[in-house]
KOLFIDREN-466816 format. One record per residue (C-alpha): residue in three letters; chain; x, y, z. Coordinates in nm, 4 decimals, always signed. Example, Ala and Ser with C-alpha at 12.3 -4.5 7.8 and 13.67 -1.06 7.14 Angstrom:
BEGIN
['ALA' 'A' [+1.2300 -0.4500 +0.7800]],
['SER' 'A' [+1.3670 -0.1060 +0.7140]],
//
This chain:
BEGIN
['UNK' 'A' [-3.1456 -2.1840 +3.5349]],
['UNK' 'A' [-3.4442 -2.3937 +3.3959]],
['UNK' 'A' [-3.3833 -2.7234 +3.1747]],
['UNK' 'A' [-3.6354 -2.4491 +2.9095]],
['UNK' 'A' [-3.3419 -2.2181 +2.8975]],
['UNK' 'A' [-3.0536 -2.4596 +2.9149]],
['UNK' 'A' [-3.2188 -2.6332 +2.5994]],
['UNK' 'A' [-3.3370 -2.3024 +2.4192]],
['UNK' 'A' [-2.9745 -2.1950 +2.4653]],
['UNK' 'A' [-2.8210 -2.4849 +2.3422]],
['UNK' 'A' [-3.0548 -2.5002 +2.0417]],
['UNK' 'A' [-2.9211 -2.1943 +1.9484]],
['UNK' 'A' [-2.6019 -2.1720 +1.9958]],
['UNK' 'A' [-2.5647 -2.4885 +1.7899]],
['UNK' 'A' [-2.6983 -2.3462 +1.4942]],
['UNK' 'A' [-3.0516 -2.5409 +1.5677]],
['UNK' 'A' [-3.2490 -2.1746 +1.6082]],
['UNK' 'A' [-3.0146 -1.9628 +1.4644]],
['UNK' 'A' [-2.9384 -2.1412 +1.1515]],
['UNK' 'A' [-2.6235 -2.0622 +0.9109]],
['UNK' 'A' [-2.4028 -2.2060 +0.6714]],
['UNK' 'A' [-2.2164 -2.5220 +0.6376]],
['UNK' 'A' [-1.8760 -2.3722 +0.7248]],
['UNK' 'A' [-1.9775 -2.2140 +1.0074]],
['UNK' 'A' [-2.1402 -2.4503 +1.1985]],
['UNK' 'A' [-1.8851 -2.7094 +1.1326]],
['UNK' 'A' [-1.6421 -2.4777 +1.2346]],
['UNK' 'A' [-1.8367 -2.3518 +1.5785]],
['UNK' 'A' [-1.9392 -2.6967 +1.6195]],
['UNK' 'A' [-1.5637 -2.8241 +1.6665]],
['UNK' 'A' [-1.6343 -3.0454 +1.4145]],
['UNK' 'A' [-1.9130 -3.2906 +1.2797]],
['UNK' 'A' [-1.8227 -3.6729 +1.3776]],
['UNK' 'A' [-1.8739 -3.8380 +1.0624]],
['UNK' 'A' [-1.8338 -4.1879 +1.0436]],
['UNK' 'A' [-2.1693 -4.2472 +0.8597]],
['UNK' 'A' [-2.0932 -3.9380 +0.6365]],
['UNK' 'A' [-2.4940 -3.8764 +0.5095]],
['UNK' 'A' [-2.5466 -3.8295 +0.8670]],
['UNK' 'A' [-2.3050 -3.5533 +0.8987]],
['UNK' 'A' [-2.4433 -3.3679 +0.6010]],
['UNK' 'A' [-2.7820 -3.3961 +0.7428]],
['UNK' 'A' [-2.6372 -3.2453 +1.0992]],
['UNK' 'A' [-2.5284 -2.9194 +0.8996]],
['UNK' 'A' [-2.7994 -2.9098 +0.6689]],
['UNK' 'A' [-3.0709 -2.9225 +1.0137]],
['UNK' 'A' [-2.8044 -2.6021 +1.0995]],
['UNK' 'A' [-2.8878 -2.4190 +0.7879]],
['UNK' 'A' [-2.6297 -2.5840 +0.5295]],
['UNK' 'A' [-2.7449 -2.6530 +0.2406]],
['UNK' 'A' [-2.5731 -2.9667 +0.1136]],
['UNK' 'A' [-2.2394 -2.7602 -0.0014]],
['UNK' 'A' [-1.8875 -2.9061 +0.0963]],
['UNK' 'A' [-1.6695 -2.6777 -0.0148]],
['UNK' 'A' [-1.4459 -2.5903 +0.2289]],
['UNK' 'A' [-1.4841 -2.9265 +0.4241]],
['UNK' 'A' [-1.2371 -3.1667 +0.4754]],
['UNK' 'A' [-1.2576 -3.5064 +0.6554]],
['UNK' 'A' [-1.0261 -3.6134 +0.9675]],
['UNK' 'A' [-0.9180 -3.8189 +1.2787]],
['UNK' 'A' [-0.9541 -3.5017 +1.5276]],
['UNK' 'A' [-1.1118 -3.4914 +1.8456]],
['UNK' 'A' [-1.1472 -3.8644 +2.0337]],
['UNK' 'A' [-0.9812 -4.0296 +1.7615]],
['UNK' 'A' [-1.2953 -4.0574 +1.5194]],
['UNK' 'A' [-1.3575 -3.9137 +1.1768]],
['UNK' 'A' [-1.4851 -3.5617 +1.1770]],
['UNK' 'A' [-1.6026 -3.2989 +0.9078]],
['UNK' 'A' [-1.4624 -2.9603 +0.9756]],
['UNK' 'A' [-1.3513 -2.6533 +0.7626]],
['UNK' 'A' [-1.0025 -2.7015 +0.5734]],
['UNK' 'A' [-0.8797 -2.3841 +0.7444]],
['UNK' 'A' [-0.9308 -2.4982 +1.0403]],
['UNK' 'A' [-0.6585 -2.8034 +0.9916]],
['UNK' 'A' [-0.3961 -2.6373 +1.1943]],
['UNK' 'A' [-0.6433 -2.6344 +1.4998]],
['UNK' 'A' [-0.7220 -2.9549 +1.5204]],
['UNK' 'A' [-0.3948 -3.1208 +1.4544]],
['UNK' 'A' [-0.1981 -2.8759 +1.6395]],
['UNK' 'A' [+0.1474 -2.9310 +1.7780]],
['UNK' 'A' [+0.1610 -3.1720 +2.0813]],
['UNK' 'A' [-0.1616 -3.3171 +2.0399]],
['UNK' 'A' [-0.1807 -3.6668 +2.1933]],
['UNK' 'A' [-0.3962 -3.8995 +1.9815]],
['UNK' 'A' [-0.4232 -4.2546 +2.0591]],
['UNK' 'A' [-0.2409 -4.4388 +1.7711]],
['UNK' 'A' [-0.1480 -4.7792 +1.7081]],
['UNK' 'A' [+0.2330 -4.8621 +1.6036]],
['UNK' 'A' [+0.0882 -4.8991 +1.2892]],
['UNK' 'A' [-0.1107 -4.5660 +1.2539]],
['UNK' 'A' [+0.2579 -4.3895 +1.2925]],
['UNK' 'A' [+0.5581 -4.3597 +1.0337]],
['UNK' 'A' [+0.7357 -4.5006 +1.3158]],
['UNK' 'A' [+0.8892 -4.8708 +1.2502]],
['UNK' 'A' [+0.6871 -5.1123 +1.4289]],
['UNK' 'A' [+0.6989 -5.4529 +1.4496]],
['UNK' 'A' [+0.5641 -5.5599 +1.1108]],
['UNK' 'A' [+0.6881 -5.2790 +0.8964]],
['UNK' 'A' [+1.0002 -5.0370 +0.9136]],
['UNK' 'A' [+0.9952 -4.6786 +0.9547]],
['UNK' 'A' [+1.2356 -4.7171 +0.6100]],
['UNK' 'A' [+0.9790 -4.8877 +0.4112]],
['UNK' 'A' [+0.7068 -4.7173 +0.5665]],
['UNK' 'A' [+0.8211 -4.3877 +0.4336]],
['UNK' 'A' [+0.8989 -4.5570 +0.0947]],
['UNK' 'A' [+0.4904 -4.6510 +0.0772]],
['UNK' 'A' [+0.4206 -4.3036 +0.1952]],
['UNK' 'A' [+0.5826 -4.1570 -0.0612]],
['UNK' 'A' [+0.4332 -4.3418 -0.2942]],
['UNK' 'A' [+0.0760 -4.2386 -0.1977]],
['UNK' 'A' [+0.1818 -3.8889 -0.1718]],
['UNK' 'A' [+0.3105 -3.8869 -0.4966]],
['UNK' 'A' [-0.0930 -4.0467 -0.6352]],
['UNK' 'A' [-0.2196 -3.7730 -0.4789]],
['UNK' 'A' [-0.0345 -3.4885 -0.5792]],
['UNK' 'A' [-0.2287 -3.6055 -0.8977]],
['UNK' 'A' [-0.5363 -3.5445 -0.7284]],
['UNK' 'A' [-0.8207 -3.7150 -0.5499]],
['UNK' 'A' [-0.7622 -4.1163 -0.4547]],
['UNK' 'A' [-0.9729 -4.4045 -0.3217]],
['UNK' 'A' [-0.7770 -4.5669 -0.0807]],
['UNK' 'A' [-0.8604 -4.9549 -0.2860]],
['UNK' 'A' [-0.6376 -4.6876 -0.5687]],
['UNK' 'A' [-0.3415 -4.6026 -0.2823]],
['UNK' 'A' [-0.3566 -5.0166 -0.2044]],
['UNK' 'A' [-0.2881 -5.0717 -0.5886]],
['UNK' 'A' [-0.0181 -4.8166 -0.6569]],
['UNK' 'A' [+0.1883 -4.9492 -0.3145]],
['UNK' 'A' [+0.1072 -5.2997 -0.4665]],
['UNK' 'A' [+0.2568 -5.2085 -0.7806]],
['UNK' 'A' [+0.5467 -5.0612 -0.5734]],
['UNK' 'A' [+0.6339 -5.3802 -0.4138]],
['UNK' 'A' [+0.3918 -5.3815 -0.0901]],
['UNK' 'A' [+0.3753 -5.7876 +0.0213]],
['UNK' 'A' [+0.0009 -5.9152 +0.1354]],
['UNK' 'A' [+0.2066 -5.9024 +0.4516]],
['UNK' 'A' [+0.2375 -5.5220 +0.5204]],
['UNK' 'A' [-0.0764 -5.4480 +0.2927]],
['UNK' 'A' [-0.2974 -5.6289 +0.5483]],
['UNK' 'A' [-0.0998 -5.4553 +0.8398]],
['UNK' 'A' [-0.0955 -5.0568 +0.6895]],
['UNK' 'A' [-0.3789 -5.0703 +0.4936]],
['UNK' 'A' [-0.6334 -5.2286 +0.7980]],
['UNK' 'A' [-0.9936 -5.1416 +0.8542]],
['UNK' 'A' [-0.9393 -4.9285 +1.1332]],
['UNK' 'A' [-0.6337 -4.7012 +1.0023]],
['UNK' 'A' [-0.2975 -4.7665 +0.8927]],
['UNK' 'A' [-0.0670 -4.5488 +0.6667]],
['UNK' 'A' [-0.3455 -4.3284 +0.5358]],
['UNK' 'A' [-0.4157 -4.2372 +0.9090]],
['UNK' 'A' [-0.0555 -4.1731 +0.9883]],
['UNK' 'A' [-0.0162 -3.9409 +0.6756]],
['UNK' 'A' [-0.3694 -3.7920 +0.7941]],
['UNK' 'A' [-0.1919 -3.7643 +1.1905]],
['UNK' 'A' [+0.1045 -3.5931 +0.9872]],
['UNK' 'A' [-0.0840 -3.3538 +0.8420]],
['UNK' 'A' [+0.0387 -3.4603 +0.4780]],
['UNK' 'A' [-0.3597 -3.5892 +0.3679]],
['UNK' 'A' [-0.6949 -3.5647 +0.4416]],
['UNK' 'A' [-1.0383 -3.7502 +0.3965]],
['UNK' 'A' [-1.2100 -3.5687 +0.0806]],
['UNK' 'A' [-1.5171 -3.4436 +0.1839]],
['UNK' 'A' [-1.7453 -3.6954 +0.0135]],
['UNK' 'A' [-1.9074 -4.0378 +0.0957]],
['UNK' 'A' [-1.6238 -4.3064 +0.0694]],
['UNK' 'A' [-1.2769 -4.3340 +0.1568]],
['UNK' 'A' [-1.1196 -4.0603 -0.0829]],
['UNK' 'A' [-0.8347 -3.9110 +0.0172]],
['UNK' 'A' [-0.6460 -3.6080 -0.0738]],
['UNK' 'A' [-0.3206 -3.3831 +0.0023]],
['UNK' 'A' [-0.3726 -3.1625 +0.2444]],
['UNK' 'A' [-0.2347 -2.7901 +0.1846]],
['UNK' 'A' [+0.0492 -2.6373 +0.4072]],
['UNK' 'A' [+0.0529 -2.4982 +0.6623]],
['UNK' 'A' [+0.1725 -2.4435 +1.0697]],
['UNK' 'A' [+0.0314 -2.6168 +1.3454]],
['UNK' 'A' [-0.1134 -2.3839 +1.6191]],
['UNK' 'A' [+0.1135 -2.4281 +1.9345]],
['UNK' 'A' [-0.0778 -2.6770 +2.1893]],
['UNK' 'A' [-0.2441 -2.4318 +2.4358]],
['UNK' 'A' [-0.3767 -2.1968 +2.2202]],
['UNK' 'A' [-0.5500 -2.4698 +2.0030]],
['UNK' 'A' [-0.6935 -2.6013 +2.3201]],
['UNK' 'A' [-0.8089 -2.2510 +2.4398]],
['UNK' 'A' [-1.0009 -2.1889 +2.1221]],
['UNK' 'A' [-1.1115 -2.5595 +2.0657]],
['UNK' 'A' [-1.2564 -2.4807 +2.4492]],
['UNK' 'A' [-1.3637 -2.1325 +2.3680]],
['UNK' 'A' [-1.5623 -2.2843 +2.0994]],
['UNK' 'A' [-1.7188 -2.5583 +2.3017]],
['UNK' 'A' [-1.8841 -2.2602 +2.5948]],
['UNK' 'A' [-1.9553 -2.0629 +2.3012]],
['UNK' 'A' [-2.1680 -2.3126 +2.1124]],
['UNK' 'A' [-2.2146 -2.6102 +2.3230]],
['UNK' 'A' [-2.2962 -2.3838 +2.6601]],
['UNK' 'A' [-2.4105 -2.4159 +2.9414]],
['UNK' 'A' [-2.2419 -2.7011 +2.9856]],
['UNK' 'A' [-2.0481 -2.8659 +3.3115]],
['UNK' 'A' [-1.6508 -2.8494 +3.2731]],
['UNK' 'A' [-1.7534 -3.2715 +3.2708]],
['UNK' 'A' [-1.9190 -3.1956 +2.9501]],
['UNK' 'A' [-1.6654 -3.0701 +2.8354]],
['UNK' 'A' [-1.4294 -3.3384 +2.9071]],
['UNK' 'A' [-1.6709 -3.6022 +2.8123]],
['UNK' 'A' [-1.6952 -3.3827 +2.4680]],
['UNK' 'A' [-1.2591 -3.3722 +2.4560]],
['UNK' 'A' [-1.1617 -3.7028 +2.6036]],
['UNK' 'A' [-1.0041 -3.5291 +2.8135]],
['UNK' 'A' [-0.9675 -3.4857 +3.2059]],
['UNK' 'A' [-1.1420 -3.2015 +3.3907]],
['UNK' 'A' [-0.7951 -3.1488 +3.5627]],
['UNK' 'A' [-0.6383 -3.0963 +3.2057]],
['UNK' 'A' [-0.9043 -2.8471 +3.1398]],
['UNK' 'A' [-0.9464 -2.6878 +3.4689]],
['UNK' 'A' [-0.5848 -2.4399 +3.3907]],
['UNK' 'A' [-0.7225 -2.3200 +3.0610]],
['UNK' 'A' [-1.0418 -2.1831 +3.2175]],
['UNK' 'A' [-0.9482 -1.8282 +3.3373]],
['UNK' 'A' [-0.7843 -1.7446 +2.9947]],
['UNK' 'A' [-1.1924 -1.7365 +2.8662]],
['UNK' 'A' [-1.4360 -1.5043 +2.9540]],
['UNK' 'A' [-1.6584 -1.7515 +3.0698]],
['UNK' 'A' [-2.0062 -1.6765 +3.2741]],
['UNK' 'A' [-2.0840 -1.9316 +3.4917]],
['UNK' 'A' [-2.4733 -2.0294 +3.6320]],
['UNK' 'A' [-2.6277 -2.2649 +3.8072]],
['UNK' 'A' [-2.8174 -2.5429 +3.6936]],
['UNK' 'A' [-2.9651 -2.8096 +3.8569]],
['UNK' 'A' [-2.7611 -2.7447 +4.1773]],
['UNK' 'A' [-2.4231 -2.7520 +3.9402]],
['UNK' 'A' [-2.1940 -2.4810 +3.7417]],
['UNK' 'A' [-2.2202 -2.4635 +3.4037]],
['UNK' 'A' [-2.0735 -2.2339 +3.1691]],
['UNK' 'A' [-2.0722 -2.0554 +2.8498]],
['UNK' 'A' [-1.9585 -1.7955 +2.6488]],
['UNK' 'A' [-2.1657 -1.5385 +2.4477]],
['UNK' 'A' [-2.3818 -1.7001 +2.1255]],
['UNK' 'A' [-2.6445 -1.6615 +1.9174]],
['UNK' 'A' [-2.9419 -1.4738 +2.0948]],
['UNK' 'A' [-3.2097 -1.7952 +2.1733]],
['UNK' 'A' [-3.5423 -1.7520 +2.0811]],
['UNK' 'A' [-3.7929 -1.8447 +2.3513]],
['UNK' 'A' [-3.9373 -2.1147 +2.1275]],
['UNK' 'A' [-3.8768 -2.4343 +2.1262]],
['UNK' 'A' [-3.9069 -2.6375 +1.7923]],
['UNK' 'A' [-4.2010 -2.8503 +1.7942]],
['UNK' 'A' [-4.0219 -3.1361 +1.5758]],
['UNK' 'A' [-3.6293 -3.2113 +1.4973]],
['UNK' 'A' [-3.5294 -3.4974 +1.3182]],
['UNK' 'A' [-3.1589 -3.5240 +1.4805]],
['UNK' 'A' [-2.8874 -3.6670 +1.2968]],
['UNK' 'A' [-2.6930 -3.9834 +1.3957]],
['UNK' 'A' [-2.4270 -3.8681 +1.6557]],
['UNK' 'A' [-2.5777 -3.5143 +1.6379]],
['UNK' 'A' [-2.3770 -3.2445 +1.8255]],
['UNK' 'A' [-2.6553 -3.1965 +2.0719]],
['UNK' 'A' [-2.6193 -3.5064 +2.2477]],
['UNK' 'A' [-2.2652 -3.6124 +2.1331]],
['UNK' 'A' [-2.1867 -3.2929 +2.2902]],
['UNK' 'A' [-2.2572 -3.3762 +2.6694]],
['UNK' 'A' [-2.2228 -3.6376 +2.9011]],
['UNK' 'A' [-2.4516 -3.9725 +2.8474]],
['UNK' 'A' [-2.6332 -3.8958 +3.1753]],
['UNK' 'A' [-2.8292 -3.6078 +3.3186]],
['UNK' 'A' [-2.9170 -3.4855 +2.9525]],
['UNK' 'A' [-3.2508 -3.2611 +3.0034]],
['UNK' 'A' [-3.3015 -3.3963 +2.6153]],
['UNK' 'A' [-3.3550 -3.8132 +2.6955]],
['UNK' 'A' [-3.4863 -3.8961 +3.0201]],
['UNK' 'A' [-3.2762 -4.1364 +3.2042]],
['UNK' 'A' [-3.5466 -4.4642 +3.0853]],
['UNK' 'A' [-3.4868 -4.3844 +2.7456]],
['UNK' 'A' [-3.0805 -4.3642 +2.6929]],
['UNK' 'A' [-3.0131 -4.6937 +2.6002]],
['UNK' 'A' [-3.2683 -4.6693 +2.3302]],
['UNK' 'A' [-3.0897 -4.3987 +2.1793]],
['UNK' 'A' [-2.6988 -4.4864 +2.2643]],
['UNK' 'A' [-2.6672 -4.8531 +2.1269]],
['UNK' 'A' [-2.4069 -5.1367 +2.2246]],
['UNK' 'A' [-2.0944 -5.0487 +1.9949]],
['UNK' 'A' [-2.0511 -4.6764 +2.0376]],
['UNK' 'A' [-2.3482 -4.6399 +1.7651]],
['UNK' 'A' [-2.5578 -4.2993 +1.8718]],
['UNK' 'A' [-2.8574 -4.3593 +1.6486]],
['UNK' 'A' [-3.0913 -4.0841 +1.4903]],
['UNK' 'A' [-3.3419 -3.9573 +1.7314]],
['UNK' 'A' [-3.6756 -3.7234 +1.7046]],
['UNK' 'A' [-3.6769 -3.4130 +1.9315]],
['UNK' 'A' [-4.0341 -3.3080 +2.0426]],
['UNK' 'A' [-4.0893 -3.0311 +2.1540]],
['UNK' 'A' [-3.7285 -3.0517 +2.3243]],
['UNK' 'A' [-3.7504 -3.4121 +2.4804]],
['UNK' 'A' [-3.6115 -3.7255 +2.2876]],
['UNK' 'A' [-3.9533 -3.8972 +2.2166]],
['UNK' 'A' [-3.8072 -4.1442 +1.9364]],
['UNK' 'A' [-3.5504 -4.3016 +1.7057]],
['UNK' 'A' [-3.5640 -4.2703 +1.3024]],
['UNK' 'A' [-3.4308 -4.4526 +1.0150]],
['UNK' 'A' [-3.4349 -4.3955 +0.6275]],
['UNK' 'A' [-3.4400 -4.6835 +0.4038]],
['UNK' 'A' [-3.4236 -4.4777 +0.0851]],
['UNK' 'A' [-3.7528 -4.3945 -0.0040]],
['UNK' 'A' [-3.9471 -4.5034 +0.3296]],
['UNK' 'A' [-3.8493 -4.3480 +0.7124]],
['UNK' 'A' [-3.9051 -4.5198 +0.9476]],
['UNK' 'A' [-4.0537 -4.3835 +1.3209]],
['UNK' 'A' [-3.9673 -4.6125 +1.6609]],
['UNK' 'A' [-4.0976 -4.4129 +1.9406]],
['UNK' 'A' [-4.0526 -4.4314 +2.3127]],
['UNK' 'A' [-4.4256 -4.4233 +2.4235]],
['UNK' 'A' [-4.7145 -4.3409 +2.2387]],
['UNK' 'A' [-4.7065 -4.0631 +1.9888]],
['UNK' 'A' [-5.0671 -3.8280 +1.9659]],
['UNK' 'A' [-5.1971 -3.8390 +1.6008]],
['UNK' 'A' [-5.0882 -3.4723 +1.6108]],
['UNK' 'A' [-4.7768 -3.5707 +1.7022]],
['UNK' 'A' [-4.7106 -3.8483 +1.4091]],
['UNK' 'A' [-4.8428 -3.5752 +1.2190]],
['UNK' 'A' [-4.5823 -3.3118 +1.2964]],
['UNK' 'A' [-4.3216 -3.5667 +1.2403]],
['UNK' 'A' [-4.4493 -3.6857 +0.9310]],
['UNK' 'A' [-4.5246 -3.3260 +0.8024]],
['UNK' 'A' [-4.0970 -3.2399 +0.9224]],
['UNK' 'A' [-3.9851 -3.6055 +0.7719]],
['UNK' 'A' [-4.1561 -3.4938 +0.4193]],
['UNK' 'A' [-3.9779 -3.1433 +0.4505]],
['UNK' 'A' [-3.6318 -3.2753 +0.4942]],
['UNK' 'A' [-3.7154 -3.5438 +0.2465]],
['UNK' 'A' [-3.9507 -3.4523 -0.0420]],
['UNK' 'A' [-3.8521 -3.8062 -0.1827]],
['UNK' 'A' [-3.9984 -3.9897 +0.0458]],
['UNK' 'A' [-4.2990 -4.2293 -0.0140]],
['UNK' 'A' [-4.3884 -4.3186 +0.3141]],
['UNK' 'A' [-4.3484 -4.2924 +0.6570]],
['UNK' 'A' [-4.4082 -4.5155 +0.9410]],
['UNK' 'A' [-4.4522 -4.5537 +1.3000]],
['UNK' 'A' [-4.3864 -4.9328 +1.4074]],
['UNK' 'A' [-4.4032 -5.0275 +1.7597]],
['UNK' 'A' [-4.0887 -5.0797 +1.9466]],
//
């Protein structure tokens, strides 16, 4: 297999040629990491969304970090058994600051806001205030990184609203799948959409070990090829078109790098990763050209901003530019400073 019909492949069965809606995608996608929410919106909408939400819901899922992904979808991702790395204080466990006793009082508490409906979490602070929270074990389940509203999230009880903001909400009933067959169609998903991709992609993609994975693998109908002298897999997806898109403004911690391992991507040549992954976990916006990472973007909100790699053609700013101004009628102006 070529790196021309890996990518054309990939591009399509992640919604990038074969667009459709915002449900979908998230849904095929396992999910749309969403710490910096806009750019999760503007992941779906480069898949054919079109800015709707309904449906969404925001979560701690796959690796730990925030992720937008259909509501229906909630008994997939925290299915039964999972093993999420969690802080004593991310639990309704007692730890050593708070008891399980009073945790479950506060939990309450904020389940009983939200049963009213939408919350901020500086609101869920204030009602457990007003219920007798000290500065002690506000600073200790109410922390930066997680806290009660992550352990009712882990529990299945509440969810991120699918918005901008911490706004949380109750989170309908319902069963968690058992832990193998969430993990065959959370896998099933990945070949179908993220393929062909090495079983270490896959891992890389799950935090999870190969050997973990390796047991699930005959339960899928997976066809395997060769690619640059290794296996890769996939299931059956979208039919790719032969073209390649001449210009894609990528998202922030777009599926089609966040999807594969750091190295060996046929997208960013080896010189250029550390442009695009940045010191702090931070996988910054990038411009595919004619399917090779050629830059980085940023929108300051009414100017975008170009950084690339080497020099860009004047038919090549232009392409950008004329793709920038498409995504973003608003825009003023756009630049291309030296990096």
């Amino acid at each position: 297999m070529t790196d021309r019909e890996l990518i054309t492949r990939r591009l399509a069965g992640q919604h990038l040629t074969a667009p459709t809606d915002a449900l979908t995608a998230a849904g095929d996608l396992c999910g749309v990491q969403s710490q910096f929410y806009p750019q999760a919106l503007h992941a779906l909408r480069l898949r054919g969304g079109a800015g709707e939400t309904e449906g969404l819901v925001k979560s701690w899922t796959l690796r730990g970090t925030l992720h937008l992904f259909p509501e229906r979808d909630l008994p997939l991702f925290l299915h039964a058994g999972r093993t999420p790395f969690l802080r004593p204080r991310d639990t309704l466990a007692g730890d050593e600051v708070v008891s399980e006793a009073r945790k479950a009082y506060f939990a309450d508490r904020v389940l009983e806001r939200l049963s009213a409906g939408p919350a901020l979490r500086e609101e869920l602070k204030a009602v457990c205030r007003a219920a007798g929270m000290t500065p002690e074990e506000e600073a200790h389940l109410f922390d930066a990184w997680g806290g009660l509203p992550r352990a009712l999230c882990e529990a299945g009880k509440v969810c991120h609203a699918a918005q901008d903001g911490k706004v949380f909400r109750r989170c309908p009933d319902f069963v968690p799948l058992e832990r193998d067959t969430a993990r065959r169609e959370l896998l099933r998903r990945y070949f179908a959409h993220y393929g062909p991709a090495r079983l270490r992609d896959a891992a890389h993609f799950f935090g999870a070990s190969q050997r973990a994975l390796t047991p699930l693998l005959p339960d899928l109908p997976l066809r395997e090829e060769t690619w640059r002298g290794e296996a890769v897999f996939s299931l059956d997806a979208p039919q790719p078109s032969d073209a390649i898109p001449e210009v894609l403004l990528l998202a922030g911690f777009d599926p089609l790098l966040l999807g594969y391992g750091k190295r060996e991507d046929p997208l960013l040549p080896e010189a250029y990763r550390t442009r695009v992954y940045r010191p702090g976990g931070m996988l910054l916006s990038s411009v595919l050209l004619r399917g090779r990472i050629a830059a980085v973007w940023k929108r300051t909100g009414r100017a975008l901003a170009v950084t690339a790699f080497a020099p860009l053609s004047a038919a090549d700013k232009a392409a950008i530019e004329a793709d920038a101004r498409r995504l973003f009628p608003e825009l003023r102006t756009v630049s291309f400073p030296e990096g």
